[in-house]
C-alpha positions as CSV (number, residue, x, y, z in Angstrom):
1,X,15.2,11.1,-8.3
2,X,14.3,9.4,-11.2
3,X,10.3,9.8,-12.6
4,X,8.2,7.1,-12.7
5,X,7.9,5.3,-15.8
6,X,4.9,5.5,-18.2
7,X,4.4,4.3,-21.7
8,X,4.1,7.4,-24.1
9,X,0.6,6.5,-25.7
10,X,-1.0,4.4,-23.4
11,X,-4.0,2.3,-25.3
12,X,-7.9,2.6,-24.4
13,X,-7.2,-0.7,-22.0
14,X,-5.6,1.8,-19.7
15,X,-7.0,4.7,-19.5
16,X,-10.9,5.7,-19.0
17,X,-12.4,9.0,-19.8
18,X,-14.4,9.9,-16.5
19,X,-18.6,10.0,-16.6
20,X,-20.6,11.1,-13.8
21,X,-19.0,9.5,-11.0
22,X,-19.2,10.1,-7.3
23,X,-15.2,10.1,-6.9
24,X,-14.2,13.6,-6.7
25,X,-10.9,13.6,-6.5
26,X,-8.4,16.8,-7.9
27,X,-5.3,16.6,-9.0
28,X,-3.8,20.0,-7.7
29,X,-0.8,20.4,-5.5
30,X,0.3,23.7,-6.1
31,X,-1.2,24.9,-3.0
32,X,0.5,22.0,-0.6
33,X,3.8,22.3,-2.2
34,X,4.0,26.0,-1.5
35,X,3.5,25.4,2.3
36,X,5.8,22.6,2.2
37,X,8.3,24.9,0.4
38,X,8.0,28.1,2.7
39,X,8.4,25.3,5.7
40,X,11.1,26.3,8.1
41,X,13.7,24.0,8.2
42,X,14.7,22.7,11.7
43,X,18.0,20.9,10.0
44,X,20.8,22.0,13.5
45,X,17.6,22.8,15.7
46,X,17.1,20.3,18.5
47,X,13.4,19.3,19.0
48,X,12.5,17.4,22.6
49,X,16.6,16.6,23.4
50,X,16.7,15.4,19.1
51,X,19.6,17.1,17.0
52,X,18.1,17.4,13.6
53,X,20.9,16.7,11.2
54,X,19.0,16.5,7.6
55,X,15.6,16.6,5.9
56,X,14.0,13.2,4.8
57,X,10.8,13.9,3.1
58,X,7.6,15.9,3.7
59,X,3.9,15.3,3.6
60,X,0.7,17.1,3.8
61,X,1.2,17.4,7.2
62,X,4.5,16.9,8.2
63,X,8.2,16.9,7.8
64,X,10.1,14.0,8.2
65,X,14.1,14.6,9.4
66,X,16.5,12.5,10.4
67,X,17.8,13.0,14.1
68,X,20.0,12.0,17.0
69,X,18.9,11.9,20.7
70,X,21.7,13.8,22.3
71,X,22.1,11.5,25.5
72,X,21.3,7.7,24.1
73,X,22.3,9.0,20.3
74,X,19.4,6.9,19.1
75,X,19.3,7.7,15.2
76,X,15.6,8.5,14.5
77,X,12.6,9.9,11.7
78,X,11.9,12.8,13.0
79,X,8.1,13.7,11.7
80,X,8.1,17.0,13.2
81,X,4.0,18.5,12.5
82,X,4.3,21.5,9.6
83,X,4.3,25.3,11.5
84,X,0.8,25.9,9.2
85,X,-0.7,23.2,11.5
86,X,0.2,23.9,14.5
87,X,-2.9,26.0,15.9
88,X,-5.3,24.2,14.4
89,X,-6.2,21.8,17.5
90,X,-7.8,19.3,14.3
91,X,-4.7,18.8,12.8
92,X,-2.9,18.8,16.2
93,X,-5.5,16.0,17.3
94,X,-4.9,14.0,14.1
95,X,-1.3,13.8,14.3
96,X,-2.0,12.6,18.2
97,X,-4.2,9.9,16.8
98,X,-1.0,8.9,14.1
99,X,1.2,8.5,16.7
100,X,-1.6,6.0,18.8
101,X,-1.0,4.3,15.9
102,X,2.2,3.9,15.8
103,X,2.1,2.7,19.4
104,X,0.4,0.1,18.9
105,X,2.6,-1.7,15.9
106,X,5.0,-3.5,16.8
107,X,6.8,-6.5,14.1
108,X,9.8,-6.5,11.7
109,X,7.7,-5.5,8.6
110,X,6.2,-2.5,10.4
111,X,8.0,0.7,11.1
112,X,6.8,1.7,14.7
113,X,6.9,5.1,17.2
114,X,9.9,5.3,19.9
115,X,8.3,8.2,21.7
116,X,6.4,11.7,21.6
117,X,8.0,14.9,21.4
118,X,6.4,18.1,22.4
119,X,9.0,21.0,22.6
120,X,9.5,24.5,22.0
121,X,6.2,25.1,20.4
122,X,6.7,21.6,18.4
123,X,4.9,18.7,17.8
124,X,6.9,15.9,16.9
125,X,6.8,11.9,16.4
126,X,10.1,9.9,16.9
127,X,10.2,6.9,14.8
128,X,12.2,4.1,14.1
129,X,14.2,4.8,11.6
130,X,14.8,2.6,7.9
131,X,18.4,2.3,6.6
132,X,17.7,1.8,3.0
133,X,15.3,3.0,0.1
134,X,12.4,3.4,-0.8
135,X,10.3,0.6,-2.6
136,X,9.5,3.4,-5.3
137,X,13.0,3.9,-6.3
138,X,13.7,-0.1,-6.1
139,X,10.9,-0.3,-9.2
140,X,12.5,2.2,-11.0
141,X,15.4,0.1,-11.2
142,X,13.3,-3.1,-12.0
143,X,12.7,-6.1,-9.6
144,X,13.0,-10.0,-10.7
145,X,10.1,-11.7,-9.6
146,X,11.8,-13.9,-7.1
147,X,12.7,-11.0,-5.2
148,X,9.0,-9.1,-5.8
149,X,7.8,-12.6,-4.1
150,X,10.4,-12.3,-1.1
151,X,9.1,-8.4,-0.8
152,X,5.4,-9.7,-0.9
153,X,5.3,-12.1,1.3
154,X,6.8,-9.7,3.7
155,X,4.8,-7.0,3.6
156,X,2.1,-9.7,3.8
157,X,3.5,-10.3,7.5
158,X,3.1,-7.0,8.2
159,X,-0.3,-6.3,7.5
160,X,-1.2,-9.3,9.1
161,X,0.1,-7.8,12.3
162,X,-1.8,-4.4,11.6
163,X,-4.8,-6.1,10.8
164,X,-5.1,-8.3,13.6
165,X,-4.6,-4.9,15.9
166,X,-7.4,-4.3,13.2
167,X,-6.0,-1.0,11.7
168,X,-6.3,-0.3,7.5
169,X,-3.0,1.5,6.3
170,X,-5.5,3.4,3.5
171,X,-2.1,4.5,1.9
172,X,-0.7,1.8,0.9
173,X,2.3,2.8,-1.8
174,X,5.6,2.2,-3.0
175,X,6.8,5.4,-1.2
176,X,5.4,4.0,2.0
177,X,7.8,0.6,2.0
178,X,11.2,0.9,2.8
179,X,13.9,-1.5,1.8
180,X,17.2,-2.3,4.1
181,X,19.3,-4.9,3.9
182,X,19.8,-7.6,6.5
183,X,22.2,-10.6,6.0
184,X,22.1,-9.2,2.3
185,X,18.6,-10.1,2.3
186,X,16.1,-7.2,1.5
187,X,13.8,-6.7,4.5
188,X,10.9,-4.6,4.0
189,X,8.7,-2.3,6.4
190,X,5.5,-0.6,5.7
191,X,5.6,2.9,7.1
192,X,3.1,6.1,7.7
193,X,0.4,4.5,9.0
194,X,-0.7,8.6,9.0
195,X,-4.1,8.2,7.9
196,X,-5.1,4.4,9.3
197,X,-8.2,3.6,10.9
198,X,-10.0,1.1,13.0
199,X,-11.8,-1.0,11.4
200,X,-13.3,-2.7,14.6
201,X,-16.7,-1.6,15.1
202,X,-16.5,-1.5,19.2
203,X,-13.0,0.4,19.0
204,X,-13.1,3.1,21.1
205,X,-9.0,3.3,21.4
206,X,-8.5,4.5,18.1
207,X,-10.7,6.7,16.6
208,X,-11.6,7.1,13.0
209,X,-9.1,9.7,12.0
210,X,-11.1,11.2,8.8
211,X,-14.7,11.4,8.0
212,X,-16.6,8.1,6.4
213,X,-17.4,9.6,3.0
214,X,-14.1,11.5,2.7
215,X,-12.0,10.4,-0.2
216,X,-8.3,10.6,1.2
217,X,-5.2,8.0,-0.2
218,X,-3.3,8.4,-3.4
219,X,-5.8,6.9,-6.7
220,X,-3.1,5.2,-8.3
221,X,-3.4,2.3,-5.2
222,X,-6.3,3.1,-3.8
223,X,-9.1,0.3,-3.6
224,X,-12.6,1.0,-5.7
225,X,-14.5,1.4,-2.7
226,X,-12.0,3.6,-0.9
227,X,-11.9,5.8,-4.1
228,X,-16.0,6.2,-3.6
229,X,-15.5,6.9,0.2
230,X,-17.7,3.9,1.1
231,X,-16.2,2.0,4.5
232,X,-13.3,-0.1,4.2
233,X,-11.7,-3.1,5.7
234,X,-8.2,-4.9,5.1
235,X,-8.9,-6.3,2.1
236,X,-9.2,-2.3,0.5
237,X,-5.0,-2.8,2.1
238,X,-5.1,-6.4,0.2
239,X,-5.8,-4.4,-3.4
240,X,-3.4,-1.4,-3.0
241,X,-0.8,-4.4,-2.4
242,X,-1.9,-5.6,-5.4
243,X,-1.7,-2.5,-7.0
244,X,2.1,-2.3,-5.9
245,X,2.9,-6.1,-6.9
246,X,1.4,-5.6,-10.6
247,X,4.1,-2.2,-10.9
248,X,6.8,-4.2,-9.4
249,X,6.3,-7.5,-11.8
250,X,5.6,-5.1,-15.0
251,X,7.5,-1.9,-14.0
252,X,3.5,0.3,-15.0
253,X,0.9,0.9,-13.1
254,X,-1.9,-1.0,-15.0
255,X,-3.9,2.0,-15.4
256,X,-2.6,5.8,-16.3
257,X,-4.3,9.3,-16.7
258,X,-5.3,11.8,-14.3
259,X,-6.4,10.5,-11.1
260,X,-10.5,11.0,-11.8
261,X,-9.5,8.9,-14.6
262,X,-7.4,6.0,-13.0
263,X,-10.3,5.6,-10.5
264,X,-12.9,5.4,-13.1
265,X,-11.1,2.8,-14.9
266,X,-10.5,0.8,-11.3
267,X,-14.4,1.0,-10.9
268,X,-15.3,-0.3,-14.8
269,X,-12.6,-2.6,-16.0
270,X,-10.0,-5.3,-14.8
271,X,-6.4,-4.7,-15.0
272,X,-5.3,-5.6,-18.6
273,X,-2.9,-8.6,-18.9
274,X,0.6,-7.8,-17.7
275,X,1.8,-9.4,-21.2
276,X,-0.3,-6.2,-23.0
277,X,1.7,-3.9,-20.6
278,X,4.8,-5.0,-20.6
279,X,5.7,-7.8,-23.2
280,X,9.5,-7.9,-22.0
281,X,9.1,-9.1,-18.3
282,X,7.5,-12.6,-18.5
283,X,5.9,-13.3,-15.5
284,X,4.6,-16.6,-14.0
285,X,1.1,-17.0,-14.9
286,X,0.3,-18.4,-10.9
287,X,1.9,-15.2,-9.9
288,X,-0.2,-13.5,-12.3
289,X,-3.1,-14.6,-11.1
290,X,-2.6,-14.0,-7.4
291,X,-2.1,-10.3,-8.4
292,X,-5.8,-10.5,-10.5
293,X,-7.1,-12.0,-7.1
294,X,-5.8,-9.4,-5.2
295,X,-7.3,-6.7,-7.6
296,X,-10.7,-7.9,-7.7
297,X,-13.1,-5.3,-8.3
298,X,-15.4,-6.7,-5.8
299,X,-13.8,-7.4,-2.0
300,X,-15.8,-10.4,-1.9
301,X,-13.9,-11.8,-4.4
302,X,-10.4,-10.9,-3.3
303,X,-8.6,-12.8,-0.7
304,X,-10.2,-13.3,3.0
305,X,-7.4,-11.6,4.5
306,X,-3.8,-11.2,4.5
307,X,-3.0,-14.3,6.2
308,X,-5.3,-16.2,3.6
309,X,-2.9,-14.0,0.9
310,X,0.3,-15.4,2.3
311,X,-1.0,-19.2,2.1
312,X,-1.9,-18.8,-1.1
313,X,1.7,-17.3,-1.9
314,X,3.4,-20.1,-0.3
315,X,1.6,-22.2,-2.8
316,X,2.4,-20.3,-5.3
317,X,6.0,-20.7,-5.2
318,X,6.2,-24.0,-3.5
319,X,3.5,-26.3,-4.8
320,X,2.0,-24.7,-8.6
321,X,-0.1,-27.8,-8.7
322,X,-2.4,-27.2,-5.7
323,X,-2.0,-23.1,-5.9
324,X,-4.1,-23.4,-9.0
325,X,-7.3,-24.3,-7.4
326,X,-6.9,-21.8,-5.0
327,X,-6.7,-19.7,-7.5
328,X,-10.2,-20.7,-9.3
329,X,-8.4,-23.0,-12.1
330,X,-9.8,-26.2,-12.2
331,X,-7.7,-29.5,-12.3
332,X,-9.5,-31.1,-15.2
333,X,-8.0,-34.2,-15.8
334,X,-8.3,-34.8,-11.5
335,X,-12.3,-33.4,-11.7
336,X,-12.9,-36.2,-14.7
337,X,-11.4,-38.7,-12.5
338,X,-13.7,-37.9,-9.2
339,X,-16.9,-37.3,-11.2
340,X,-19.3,-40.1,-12.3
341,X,-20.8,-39.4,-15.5
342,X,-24.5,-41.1,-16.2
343,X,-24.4,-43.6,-18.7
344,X,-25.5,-42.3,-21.9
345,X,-28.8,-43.5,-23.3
346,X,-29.2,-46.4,-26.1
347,X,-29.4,-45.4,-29.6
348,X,-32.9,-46.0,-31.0
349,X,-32.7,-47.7,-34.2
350,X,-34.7,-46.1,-37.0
C-alpha cells in the first residue's frame, strides 16, 4: 500500500511547535502493533456458522476478516474481538456497545451490523460487507473535484442519518469510507462507528462508550474540541469531514508533524490556503470556502448540521451566485442597490 503523501519541508504555516497544552496525545504504536501481530489468525476457522476465508484489517480492538455464512453464504466483515481482550469484561462491554451501534444505522451511505456472533470462546460482529476501497487509497491516486463533490455530498447523507439517531462517528477518516461502484457511479459508506457516542442528553439506549475528558480519534481529523477532550456534537463529525475534503481537493493534510503538533496547530491557526499547499490542483474558490466553513475553529461558526452542509453544497455546485452569501461573501453590487444612503451634507462655502 502506497504511503501517504507529504511535502518534504513543510513551511511554518503547517506545522506548530507544541506549548503547554492540555492535549496529551502520544504517538507510539509499538505496543498495539505487537498484539496485533502475535494475533491468532482465524483465516479456515469458522466463527458462529462464518467460514473465515482472509484477513481485512485490524484495529485496536479488533480484527476485521472476510467471511461466508455456511448455509445462506452471505459474504460478510467479520470483526472478530482481539484474544488480548477477551477477559477483560470492559473491552467485551465496549465492543457490545459498537455493535448497538451498528444496529441502529441503517441507509446507503452507512455500513451497518447483520447480526452477533458469540462462539467458541469468540466475540464477533457480522457486518455488511463493502466491495471496493478504501477512500485513503482513492486520495493517493488523486480525486477531480467533481468526483470529491459527488463523495461529499454522500457522506453528507450518511451523517445525517447517524445524527438524526443522534450518534457522533468521533473517527471520522479516510480509512473509515469505503468506495464501491454502482452503475459505475462511486457510492460511498462511512464505516466503524467503533468509538461513537450519543450525543442526546436523555439517551439511555446507548451509552457513552469512553470517558468525557478522554482524548480518543486519530489528530490528523480530529475536531479542536475533541483533541482537548471537551464534549462533542455532530458538528466535531462536520470538521473531520472537512479535514478529509481539504486532503481529497489538495492531495495534503493541511497541517503535518507529530500528532501533539497537528493538534496544536488545529487549536492556533486556520488551515492555510489550498493554493499554498498545493499550487497544481486549482480548486473552485466556492468549494474552497465550504471546506474553511467546515473547519472553523469555533463549532459556532461551522455549519448547523449536516443537513445544513448538504444545502449549502447543492448551492455550491448548482447556483455559485446565491452559495456565496451562504458562505459570508457579500453581494455588493445587490447590497448598494437595497441600501439607502443619507444624503450627504451641503458644502459650506468659505
Amino acid at each position: 500500500m502506497t504511503q501517504r503523501r507529504t511535502p518534504d519541508s513543510p513551511g511554518p504555516d503547517t506545522t506548530v511547535e507544541p506549548k503547554r497544552t492540555r492535549l496529551g496525545v502520544g504517538g507510539g504504536r509499538s505496543t498495539e502493533s505487537m498484539s496485533v501481530a502475535l494475533e491468532p489468525d482465524l483465516v479456515g476457522t469458522v466463527v458462529g456458522g462464518y467460514l473465515v476465508q482472509e484477513k481485512l484489517g485490524a484495529g485496536a480492538m479488533g480484527v476485521v476478516y472476510r467471511a461466508v455464512h455456511l448455509d445462506t453464504t452471505r459474504v460478510v466483515a467479520l470483526k472478530a474481538l482481539r484474544s488480548d481482550f477477551l477477559d477483560e469484561a470492559a473491552a467485551i462491554q465496549r465492543f457490545r456497545r459498537e455493535a448497538q451501534v451498528a444496529a441502529r444505522l441503517g441507509h446507503p451511505h452507512v455500513g451497518g451490523l447483520v447480526e452477533i456472533v458469540e462462539a467458541n470462546g469468540r466475540f464477533a460482529l457480522a457486518l455488511e460487507l463493502v466491495e471496493g476501497e478504501s477512500l485513503r487509497m482513492l486520495i493517493e491516486d488523486s480525486i477531480s473535484p467533481e468526483r470529491v463533490v459527488v463523495l461529499a455530498g454522500q457522506l453528507l447523507r450518511g451523517l445525517e442519518h447517524a445524527h438524526a439517531l443522534g450518534l457522533v462517528h468521533r473517527d471520522l477518516k479516510p480509512d473509515n469510507v469505503l468506495v464501491d461502484k454502482r452503475n459505475d457511479r462511486d457510492h460511498a459508506r462511512i464505516i466503524d462507528f467503533g468509538i461513537a457516542i450519543s450525543s442526546a442528553a436523555d439517551s439511555d439506549s446507548i451509552e457513552r462508550l469512553t470517558a468525557e475528558g478522554v482524548v480518543i480519534g486519530t489528530p490528523e481529523y480530529m475536531s479542536p474540541e475533541q483533541s482537548q477532550g471537551l464534549p462533542v456534537d455532530e458538528r466535531s463529525d462536520l470538521y473531520s469531514l472537512g479535514m478529509m475534503l481539504y486532503e481529497m481537493l489538495t492531495g495534503l493534510l493541511p497541517f503535518v508533524g507529530r500528532p501533539v503538533q497537528i493538534l496544536y496547530a488545529k487549536l492556533k491557526r486556520d488551515p492555510p490556503p489550498m493554493a499554498e499547499r498545493a499550487p497544481d490542483r486549482p480548486v473552485d474558490p466556492l468549494l474552497e470556502l465550504f471546506v474553511r466553513k467546515l473547519l472553523a475553529r469555533d463549532p459556532e461558526q461551522r455549519f448547523a448540521n449536516a443537513r445544513a452542509a448538504l444545502g449549502v453544497l447543492h448551492l455550491v455546485v448548482n447556483e455559485p451566485a446565491a452559495a456565496g452569501p451562504a458562505l459570508g461573501i457579500m453581494d455588493v453590487e445587490r447590497a448598494l442597490a437595497v441600501v439607502s444612503l443619507p444624503a450627504p451634507p451641503p458644502l459650506r462655502r468659505r
